[in-house]
N, C-alpha and C positions, 0 to 999 in steps of 0.2 A: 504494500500500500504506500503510496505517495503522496505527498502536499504539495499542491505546484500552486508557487505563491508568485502573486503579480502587485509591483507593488510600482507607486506613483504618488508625485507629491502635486499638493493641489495649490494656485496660487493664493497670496494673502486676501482672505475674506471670500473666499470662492470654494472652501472645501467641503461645504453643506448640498451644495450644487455637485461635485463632484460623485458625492456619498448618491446622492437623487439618479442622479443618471448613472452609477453604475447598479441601484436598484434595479431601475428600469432592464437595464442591460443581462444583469440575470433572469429576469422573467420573460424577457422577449426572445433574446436572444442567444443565448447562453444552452438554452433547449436543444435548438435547432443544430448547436454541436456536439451534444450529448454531455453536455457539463451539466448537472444536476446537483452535484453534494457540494456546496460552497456556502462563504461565509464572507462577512465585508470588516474590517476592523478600521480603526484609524489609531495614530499615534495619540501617547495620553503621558505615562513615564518612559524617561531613559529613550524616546525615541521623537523624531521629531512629530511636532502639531498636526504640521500640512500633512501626513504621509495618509496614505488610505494606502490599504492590503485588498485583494482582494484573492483566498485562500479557495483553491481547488481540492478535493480526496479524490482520486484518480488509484484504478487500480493498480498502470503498472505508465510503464512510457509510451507503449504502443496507443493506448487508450487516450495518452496526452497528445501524440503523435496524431491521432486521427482529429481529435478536437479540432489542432491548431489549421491541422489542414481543411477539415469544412469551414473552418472560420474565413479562412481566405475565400472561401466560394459565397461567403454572403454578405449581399450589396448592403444590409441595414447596418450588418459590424463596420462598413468600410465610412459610411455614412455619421455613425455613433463617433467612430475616431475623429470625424474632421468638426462633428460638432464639440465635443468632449475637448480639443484640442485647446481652443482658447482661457480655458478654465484651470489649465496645468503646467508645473513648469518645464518647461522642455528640455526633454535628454534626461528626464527622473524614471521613466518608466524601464523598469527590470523585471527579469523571470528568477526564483529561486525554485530549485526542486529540493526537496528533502522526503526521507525517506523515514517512514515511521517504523516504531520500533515496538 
């Protein structure tokens, strides 16, 4: 089992809007690539304010692997990105994988 964490910082005064729309973005579209088991966090202690998480359970990498690739076949994720974009600061967004134990 695996945590595939996506993490991004939101700009100053905008990361309630970020939190909003990556809501959205799990229910809409988050399906349609077979991400199902997730969770949204943001930074509180020991890590920065702006940050939002937004944590994946994934059985193994092939499973992450298929996600990432329907994500790229759907116009509404490519859409989300370029609305989401103004909102974030850029060159934050990373992937971590870890592996549960």
């Amino acid at each position: 089992m695996l945590i595939a964490r996506w993490q991004i910082d939101a700009r100053f005064g905008h990361k309630q809007k970020v939190i909003d729309m990556l809501r959205d973005w799990t229910s809409t579209i988050a399906p349609q690539a077979g991400l199902t088991r997730g969770q949204i966090l943001t930074g509180s202690i020991g890590a920065l304010e702006a940050t939002v998480e937004h944590n994946w359970q994934v059985d193994d990498l092939a499973e992450l692997e298929r996600a990432w690739a329907k994500l790229g076949t759907i116009a509404a994720h490519a859409q989300w990105g370029k609305d989401l974009e103004p909102f974030v600061v850029s060159g934050t967004a990373k992937w971590n994988v870890y592996r549960m134990l």
